[in-house]
Backbone as JSON, one array per atom type, in Angstrom:
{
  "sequence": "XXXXXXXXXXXXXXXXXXXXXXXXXXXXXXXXXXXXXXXXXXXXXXXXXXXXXXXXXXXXXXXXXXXXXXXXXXXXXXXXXXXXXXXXXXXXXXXXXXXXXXXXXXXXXXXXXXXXXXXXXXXXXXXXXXXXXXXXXXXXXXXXXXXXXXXXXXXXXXXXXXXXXXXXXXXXXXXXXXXXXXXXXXXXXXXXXXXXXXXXXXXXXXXXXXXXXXXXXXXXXXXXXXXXXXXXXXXXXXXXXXX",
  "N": [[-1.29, -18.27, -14.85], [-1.82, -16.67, -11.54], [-3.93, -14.26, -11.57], [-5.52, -15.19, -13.32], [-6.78, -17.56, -12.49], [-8.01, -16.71, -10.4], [-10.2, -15.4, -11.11], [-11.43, -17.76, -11.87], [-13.04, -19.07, -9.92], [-14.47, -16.56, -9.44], [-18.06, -15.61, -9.51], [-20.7, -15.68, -12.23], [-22.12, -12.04, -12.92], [-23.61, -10.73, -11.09], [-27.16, -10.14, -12.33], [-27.87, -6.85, -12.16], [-30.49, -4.03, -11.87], [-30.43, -0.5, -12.25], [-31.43, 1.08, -9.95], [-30.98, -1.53, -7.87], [-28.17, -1.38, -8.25], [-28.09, 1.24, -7.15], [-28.57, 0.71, -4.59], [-26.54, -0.99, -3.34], [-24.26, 1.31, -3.67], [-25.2, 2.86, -1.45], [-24.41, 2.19, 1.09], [-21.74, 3.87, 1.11], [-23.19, 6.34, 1.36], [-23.35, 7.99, 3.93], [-20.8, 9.05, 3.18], [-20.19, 9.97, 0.36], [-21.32, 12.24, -1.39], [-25.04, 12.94, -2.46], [-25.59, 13.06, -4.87], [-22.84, 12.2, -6.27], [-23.19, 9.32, -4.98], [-25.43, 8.47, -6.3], [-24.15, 8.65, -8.99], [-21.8, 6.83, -8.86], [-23.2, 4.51, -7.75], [-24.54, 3.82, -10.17], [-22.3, 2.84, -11.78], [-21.16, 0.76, -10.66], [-21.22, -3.42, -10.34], [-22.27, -5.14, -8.79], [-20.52, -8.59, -7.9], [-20.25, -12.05, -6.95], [-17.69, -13.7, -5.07], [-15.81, -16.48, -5.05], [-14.76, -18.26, -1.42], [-11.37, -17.73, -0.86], [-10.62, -16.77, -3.39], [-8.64, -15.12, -5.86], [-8.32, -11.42, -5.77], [-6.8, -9.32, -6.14], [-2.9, -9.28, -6.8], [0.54, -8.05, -5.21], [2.83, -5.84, -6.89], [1.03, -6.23, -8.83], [0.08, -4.07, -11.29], [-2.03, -1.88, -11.29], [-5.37, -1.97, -11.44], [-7.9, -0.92, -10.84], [-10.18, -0.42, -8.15], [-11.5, -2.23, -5.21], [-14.65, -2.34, -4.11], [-16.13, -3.32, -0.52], [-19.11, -5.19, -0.2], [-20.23, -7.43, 1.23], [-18.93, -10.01, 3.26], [-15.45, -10.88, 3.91], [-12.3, -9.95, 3.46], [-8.8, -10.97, 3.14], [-5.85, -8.81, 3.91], [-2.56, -9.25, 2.51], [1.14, -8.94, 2.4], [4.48, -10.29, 0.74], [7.23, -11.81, 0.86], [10.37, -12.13, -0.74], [11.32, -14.41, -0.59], [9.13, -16.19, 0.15], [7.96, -15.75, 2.45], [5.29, -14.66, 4.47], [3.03, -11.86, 5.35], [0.61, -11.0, 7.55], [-1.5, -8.85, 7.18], [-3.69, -6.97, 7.62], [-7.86, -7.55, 7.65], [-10.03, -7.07, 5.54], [-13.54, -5.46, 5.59], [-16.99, -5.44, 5.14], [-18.04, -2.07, 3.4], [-15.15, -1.22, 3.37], [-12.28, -0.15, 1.27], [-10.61, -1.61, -1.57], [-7.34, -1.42, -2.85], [-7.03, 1.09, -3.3], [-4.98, 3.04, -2.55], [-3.02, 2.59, -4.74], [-4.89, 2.43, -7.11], [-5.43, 5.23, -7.11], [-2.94, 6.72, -7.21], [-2.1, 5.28, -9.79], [-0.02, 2.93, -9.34], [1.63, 0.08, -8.96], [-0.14, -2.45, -7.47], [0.03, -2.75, -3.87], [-0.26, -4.81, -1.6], [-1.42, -7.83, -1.38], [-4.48, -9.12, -2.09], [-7.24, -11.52, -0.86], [-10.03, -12.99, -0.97], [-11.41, -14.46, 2.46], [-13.64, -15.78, 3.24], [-16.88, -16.49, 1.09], [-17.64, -13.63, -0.84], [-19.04, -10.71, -1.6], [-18.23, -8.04, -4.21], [-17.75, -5.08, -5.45], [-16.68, -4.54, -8.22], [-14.65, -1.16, -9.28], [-13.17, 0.31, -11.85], [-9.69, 1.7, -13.26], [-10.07, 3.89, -14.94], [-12.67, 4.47, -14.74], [-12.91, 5.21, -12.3], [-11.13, 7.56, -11.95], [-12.65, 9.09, -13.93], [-14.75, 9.46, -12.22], [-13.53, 11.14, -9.96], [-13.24, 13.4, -11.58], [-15.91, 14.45, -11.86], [-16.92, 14.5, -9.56], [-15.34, 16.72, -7.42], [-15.74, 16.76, -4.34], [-15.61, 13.96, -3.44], [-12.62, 13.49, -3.16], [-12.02, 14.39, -0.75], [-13.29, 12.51, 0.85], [-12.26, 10.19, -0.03], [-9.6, 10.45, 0.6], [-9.23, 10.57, 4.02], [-10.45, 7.8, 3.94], [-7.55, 6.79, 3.02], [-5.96, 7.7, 4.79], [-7.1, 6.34, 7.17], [-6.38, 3.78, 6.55], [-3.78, 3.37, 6.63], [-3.46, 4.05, 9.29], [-4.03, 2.1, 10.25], [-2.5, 0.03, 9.15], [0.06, 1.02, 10.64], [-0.58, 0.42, 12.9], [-0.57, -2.11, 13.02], [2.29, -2.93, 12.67], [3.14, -1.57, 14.53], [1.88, -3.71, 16.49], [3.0, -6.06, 15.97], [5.79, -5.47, 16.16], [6.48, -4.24, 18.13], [5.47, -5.14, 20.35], [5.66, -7.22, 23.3], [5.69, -9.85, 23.83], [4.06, -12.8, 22.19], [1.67, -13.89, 23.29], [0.75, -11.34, 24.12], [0.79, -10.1, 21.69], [-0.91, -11.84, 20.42], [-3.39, -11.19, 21.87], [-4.02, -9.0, 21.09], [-4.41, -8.89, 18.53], [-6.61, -10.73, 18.49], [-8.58, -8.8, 20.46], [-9.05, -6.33, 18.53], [-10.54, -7.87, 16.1], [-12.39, -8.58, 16.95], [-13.62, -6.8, 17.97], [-16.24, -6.0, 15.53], [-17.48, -7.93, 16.56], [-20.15, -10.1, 18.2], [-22.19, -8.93, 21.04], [-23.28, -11.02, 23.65], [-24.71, -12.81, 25.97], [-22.65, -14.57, 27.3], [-20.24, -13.74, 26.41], [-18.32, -11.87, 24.03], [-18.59, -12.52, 20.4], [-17.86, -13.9, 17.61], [-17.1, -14.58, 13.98], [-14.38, -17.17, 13.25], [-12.79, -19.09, 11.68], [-9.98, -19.52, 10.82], [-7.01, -20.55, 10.3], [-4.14, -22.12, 12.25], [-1.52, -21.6, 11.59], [-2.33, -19.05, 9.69], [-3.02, -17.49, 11.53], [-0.87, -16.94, 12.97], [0.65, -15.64, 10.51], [0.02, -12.87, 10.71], [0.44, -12.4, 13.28], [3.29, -12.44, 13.41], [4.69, -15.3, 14.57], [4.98, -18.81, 15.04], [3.21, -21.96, 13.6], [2.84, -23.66, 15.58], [3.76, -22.07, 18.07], [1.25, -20.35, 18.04], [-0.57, -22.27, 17.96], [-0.09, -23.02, 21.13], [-0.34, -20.69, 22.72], [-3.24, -20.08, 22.14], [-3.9, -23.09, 23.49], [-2.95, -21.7, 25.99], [-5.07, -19.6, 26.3], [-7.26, -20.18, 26.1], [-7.03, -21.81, 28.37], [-7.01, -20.14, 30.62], [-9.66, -19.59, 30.27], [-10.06, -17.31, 28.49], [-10.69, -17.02, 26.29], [-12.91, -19.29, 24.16], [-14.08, -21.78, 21.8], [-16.5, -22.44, 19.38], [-17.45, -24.46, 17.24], [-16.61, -22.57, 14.56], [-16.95, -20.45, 15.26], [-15.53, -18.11, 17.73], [-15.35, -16.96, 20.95], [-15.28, -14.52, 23.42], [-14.99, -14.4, 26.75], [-14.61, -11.99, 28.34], [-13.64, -9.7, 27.84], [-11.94, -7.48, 29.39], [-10.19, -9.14, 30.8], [-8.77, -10.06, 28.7], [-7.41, -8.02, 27.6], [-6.19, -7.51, 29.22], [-3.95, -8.87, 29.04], [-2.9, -8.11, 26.6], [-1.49, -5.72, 27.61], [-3.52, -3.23, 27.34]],
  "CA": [[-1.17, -16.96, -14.2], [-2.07, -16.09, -10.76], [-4.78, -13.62, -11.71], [-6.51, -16.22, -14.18], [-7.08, -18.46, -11.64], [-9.06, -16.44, -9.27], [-11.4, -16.15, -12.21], [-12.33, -19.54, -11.41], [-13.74, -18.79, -8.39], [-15.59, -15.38, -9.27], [-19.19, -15.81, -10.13], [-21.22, -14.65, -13.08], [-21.99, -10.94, -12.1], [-25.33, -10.95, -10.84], [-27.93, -9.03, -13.1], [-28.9, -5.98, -11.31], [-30.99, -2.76, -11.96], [-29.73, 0.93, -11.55], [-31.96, 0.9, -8.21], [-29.75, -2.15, -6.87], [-26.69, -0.47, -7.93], [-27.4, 2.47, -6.38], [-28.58, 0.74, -3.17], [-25.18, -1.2, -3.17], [-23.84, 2.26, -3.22], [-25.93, 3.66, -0.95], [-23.77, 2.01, 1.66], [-21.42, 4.66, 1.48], [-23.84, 7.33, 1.32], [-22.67, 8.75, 4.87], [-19.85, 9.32, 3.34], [-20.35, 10.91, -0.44], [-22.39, 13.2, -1.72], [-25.86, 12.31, -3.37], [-24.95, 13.1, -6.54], [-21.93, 11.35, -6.4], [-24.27, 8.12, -4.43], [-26.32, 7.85, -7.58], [-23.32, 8.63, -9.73], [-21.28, 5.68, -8.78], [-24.07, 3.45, -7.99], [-24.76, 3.64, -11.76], [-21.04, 2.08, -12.36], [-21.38, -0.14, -9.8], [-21.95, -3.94, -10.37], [-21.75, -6.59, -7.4], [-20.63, -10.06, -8.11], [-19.99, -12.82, -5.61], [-16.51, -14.52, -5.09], [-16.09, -18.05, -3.9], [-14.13, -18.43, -0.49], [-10.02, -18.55, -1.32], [-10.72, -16.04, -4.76], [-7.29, -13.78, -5.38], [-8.67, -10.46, -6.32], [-5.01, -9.04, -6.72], [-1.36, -9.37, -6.62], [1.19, -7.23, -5.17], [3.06, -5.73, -7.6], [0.27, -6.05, -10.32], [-0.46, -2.97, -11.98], [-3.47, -1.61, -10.45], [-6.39, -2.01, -12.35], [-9.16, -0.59, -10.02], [-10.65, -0.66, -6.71], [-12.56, -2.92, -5.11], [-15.71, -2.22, -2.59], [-16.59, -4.63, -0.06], [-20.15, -5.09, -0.23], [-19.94, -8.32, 2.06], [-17.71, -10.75, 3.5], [-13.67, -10.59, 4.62], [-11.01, -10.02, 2.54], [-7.05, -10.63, 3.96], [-4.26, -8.14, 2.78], [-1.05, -9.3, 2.91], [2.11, -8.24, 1.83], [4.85, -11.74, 0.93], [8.69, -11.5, 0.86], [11.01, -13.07, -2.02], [11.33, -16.42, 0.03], [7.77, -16.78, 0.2], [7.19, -15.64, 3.93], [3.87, -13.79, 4.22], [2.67, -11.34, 6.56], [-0.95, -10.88, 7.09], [-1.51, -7.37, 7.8], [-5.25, -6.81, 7.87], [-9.14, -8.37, 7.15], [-11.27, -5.95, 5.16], [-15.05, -5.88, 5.87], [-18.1, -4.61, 5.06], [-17.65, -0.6, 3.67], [-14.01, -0.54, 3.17], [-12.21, 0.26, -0.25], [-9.05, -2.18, -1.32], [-6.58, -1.01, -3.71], [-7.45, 2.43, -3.28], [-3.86, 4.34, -2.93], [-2.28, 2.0, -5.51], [-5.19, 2.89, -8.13], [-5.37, 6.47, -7.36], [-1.77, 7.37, -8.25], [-0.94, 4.46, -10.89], [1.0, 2.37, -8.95], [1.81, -1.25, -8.63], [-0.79, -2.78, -5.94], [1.43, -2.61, -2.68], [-0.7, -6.1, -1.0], [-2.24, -9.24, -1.97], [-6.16, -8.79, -1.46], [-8.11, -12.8, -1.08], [-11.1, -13.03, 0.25], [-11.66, -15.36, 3.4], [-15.16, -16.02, 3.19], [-17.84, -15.93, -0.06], [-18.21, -12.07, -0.3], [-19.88, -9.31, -2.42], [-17.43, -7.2, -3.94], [-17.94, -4.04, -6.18], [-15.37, -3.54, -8.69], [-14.85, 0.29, -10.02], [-11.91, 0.2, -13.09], [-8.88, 2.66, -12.92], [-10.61, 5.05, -15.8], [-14.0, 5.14, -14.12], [-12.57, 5.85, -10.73], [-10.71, 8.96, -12.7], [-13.55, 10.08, -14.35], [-16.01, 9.59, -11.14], [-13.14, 12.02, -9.45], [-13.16, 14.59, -12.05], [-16.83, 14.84, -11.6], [-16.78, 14.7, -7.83], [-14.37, 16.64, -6.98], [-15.77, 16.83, -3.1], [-14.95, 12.53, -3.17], [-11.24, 13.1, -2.92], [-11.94, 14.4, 0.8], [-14.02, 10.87, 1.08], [-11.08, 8.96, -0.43], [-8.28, 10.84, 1.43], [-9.91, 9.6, 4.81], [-9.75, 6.62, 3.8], [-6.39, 6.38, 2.68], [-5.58, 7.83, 5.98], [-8.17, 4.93, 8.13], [-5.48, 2.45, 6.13], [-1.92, 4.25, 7.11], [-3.51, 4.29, 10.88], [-4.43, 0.0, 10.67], [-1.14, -0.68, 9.01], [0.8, 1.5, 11.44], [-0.68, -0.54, 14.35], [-0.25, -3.77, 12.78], [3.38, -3.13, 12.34], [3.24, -1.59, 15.72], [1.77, -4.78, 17.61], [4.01, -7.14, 15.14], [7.27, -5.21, 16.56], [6.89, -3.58, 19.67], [4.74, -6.17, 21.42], [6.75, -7.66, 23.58], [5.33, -11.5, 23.69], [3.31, -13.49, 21.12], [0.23, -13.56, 24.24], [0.33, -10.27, 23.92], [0.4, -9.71, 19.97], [-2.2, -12.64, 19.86], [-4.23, -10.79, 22.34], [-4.35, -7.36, 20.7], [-5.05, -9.26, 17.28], [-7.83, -10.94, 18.88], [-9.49, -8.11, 20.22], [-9.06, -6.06, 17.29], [-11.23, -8.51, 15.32], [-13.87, -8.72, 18.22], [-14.76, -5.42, 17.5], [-17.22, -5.8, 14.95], [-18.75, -8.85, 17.38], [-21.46, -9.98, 18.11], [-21.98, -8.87, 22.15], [-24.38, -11.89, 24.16], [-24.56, -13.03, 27.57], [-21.8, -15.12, 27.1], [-19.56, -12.85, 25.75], [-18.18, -10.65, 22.57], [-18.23, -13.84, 19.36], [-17.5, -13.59, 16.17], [-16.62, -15.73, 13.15], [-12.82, -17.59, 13.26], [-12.05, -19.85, 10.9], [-8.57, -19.05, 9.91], [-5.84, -21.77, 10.82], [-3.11, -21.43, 13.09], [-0.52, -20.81, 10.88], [-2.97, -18.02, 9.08], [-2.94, -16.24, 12.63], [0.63, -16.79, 12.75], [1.3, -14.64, 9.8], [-0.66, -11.81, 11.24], [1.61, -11.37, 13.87], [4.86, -13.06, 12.95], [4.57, -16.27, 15.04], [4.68, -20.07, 14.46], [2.2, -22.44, 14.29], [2.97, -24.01, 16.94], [3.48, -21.02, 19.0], [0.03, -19.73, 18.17], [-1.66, -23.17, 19.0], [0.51, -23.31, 22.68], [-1.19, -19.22, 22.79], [-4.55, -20.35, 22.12], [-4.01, -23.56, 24.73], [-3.18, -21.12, 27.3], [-5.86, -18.43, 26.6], [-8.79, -21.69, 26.71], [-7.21, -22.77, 30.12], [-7.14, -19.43, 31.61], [-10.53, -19.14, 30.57], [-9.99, -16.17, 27.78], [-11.81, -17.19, 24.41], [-13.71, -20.53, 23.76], [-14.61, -21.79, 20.36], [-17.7, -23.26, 19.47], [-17.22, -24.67, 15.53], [-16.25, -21.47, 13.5], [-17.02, -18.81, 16.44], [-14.45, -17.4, 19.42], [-16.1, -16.56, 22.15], [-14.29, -13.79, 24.18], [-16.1, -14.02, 27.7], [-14.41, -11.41, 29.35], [-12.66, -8.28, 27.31], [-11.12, -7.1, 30.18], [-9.01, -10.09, 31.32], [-7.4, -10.24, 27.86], [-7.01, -7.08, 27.54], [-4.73, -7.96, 30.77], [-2.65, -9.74, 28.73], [-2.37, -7.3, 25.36], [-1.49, -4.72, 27.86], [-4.07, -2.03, 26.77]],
  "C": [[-2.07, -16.91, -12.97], [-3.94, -15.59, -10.69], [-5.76, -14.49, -12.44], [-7.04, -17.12, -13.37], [-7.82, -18.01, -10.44], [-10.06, -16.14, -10.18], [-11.89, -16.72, -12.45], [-13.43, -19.76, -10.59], [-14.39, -17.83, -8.23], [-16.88, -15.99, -10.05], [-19.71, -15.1, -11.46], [-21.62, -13.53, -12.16], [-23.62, -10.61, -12.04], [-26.03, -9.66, -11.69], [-28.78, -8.18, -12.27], [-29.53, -4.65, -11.97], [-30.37, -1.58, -11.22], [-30.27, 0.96, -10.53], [-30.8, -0.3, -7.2], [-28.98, -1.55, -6.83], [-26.48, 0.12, -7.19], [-27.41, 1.77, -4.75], [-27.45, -0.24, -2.62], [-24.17, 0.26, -2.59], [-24.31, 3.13, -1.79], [-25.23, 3.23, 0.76], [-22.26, 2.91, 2.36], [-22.05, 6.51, 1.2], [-23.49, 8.19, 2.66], [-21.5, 9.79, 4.5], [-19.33, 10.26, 1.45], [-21.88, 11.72, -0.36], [-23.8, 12.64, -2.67], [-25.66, 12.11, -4.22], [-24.14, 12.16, -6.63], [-21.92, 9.81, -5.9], [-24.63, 7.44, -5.47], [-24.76, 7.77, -8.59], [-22.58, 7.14, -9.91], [-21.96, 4.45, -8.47], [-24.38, 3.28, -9.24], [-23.44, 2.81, -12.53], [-20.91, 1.0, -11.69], [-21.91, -1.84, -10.02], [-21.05, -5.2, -9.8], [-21.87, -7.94, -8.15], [-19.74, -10.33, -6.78], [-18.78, -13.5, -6.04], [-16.48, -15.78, -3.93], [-14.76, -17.78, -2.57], [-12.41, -18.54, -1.41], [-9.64, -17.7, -2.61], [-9.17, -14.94, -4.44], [-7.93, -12.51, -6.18], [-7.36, -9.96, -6.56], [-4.01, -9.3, -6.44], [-0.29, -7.79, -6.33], [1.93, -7.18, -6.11], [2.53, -5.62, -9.02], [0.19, -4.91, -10.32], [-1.68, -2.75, -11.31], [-4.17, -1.38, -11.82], [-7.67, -1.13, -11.95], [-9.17, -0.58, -8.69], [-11.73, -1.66, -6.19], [-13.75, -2.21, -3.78], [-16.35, -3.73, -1.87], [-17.63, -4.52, 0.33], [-20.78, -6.39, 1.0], [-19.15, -9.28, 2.31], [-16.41, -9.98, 4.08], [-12.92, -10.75, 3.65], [-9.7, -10.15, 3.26], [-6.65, -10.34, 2.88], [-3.08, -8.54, 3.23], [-0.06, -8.85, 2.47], [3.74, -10.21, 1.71], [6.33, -11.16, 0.35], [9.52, -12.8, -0.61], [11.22, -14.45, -1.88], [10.43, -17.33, -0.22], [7.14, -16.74, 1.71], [6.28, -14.34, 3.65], [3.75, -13.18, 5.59], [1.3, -11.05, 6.41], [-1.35, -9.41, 7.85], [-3.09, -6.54, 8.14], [-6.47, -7.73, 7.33], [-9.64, -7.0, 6.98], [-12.65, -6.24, 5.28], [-16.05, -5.36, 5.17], [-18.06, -2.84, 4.93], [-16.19, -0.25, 3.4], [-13.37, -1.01, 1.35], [-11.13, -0.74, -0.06], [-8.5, -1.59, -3.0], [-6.73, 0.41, -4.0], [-6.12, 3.73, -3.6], [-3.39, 4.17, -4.39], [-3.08, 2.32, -7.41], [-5.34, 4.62, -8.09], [-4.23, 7.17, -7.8], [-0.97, 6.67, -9.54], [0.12, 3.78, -10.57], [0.9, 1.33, -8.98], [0.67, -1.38, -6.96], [-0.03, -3.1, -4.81], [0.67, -3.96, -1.42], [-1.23, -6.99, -1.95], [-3.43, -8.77, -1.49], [-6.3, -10.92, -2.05], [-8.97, -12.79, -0.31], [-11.11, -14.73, 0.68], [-12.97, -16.33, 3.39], [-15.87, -15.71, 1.77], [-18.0, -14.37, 0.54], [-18.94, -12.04, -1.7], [-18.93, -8.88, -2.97], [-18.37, -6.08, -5.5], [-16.55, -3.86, -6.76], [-15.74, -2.08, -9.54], [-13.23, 0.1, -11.19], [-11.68, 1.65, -12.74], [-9.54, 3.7, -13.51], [-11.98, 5.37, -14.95], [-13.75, 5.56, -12.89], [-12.33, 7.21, -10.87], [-11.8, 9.5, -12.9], [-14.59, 10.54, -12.81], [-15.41, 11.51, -10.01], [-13.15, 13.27, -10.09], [-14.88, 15.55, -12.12], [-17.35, 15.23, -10.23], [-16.39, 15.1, -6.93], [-14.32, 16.62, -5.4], [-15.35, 15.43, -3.03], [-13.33, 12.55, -2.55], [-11.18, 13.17, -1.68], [-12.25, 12.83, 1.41], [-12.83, 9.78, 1.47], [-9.6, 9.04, 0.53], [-8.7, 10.32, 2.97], [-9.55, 8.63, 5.0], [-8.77, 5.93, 3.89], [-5.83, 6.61, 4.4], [-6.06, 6.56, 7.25], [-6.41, 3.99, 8.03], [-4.35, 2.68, 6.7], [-2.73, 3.8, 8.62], [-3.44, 2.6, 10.98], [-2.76, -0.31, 10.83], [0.01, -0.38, 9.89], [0.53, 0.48, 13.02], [-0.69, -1.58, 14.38], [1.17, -3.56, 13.22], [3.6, -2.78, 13.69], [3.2, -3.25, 16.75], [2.63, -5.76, 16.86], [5.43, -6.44, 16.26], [7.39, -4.12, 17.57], [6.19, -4.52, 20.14], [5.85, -7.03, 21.8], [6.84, -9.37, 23.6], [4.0, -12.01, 22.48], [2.19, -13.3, 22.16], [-0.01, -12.24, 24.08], [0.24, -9.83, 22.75], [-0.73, -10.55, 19.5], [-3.48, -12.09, 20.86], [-5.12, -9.78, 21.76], [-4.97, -7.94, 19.46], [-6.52, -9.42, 17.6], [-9.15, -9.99, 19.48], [-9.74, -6.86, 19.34], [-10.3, -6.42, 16.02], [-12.24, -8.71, 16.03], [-14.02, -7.19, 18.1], [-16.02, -4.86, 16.84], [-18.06, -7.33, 15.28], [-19.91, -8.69, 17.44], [-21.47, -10.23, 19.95], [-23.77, -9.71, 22.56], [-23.93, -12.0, 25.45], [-23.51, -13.95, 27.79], [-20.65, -14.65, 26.53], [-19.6, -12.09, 24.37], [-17.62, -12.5, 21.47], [-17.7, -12.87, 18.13], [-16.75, -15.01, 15.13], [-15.13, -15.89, 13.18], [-13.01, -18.93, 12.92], [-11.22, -19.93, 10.51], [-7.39, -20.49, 10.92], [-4.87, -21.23, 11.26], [-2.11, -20.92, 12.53], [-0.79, -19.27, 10.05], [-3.08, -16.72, 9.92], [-1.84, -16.19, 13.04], [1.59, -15.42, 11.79], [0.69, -12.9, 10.02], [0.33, -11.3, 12.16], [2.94, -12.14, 14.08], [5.14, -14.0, 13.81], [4.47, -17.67, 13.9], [3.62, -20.33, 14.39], [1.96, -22.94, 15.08], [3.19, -23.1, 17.98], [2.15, -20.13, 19.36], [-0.6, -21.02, 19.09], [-1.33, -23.22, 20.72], [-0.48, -22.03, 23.21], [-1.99, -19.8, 23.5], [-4.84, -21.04, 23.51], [-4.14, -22.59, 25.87], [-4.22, -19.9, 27.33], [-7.37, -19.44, 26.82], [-8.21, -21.89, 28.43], [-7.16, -21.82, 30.99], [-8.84, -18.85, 31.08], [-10.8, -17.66, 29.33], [-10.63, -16.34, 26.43], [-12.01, -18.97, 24.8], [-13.97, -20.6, 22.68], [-15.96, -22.95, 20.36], [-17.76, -23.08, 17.43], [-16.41, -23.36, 14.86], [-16.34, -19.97, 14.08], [-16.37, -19.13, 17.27], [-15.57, -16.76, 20.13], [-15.12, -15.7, 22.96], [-14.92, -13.19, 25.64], [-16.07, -12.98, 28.26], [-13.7, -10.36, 28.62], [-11.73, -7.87, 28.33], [-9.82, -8.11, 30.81], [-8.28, -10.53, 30.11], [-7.51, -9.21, 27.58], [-5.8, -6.87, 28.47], [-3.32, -8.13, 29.94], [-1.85, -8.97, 27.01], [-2.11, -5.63, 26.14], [-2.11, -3.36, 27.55], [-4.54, -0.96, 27.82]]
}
């Protein structure tokens, strides 16, 4: 099974104290209420997943939610053939499986994380109960749900209104240079993902991404240096994702 097998790859769940918990939680403290800070930091307990780990399956039953405490997660969504679309990277702060456990539904993506993360799982019953105690959270959660509807709407946007792959691999790219790291050399950030992996992001080959890439190195538009993009210039690919 699927799910048994990313079990492989999760760690024991690190032994923490209600103080860690909460200061795991305390991450979205902007965004609940104290009470409800400490509350769920008390349910709260971070374990680490190895690179490649499947936290869920579309179509599984929702079990919970996850919090991403660190690392990248990709959501995808995968068709009866076996073609995949890669529709977002979760980060640092954001919730996954969130609609799918709040009304009892089948999980509606794949969640795997990219990188060793953090994650926080909360189970479907304690999520319930946390809401019946909280009831200011649902504003929190609704938010949220809304953040997600706005991503996925502009994925599906730059997937099918963009009119050229340079321009859907542009907008991807700075998209993900957002939470860069800005130097005198430009906006970086970590990229490790293989061409075919940024392929399914925005419905390209792999060979059409690598030809991309070629031409965004020879005009000068990203550089890689091992596992980091370099994006010297925002504005001159922004040229090219028409923004």
């Amino acid at each position: 099974m699927e799910m048994e097998m990313s079990s492989k790859h999760k760690s024991q769940t690190m032994p923490t104290s209600k103080d860690t918990s909460r200061a795991w939680a305390n991450l979205f403290s902007g965004q609940f209420s104290p009470a409800a800070v400490d509350d769920l930091g008390s349910m709260l307990c971070p374990s680490s997943y190895a690179a490649g780990s499947l936290l869920f399956m579309e179509r599984d039953q929702a079990q919970g939610i996850y919090f991403v405490l660190e690392g990248e997660v990709k959501l995808s969504i995968n068709s009866a053939d076996g073609r995949r679309l890669n529709l977002s990277i979760a980060r640092k702060g954001e919730i996954l499986g969130l609609a799918s456990a709040l009304f009892g539904k089948e999980y509606l993506m794949t969640a795997e994380t990219l990188y060793p993360c953090k994650l926080a799982h909360l189970g479907q019953r304690d999520l319930q109960g946390f809401l019946v105690r909280h009831a200011d959270a649902y504003q929190t959660l609704t938010q949220e749900l809304g953040r997600q509807l706005t991503s996925a709407c502009e994925q599906l946007r730059t997937i099918g209104l963009s009119a050229s792959v340079p321009e859907k691999l542009a907008r991807l790219l700075l998209e993900w240079s957002e939470n860069g790291q800005a130097t005198q050399a430009g906006t970086r950030f970590r990229f490790s993902l293989t061409h075919e992996e940024i392929g399914e992001f925005i419905g390209a080959s792999r060979e059409t991404v690598t030809r991309t890439l070629t031409l965004f190195k020879t005009h000068r538009l990203v550089s890689f240096h091992g596992s980091t993009l370099v994006i010297p210039n925002r504005q001159a690919l922004e040229s090219f994702a028409h923004c």
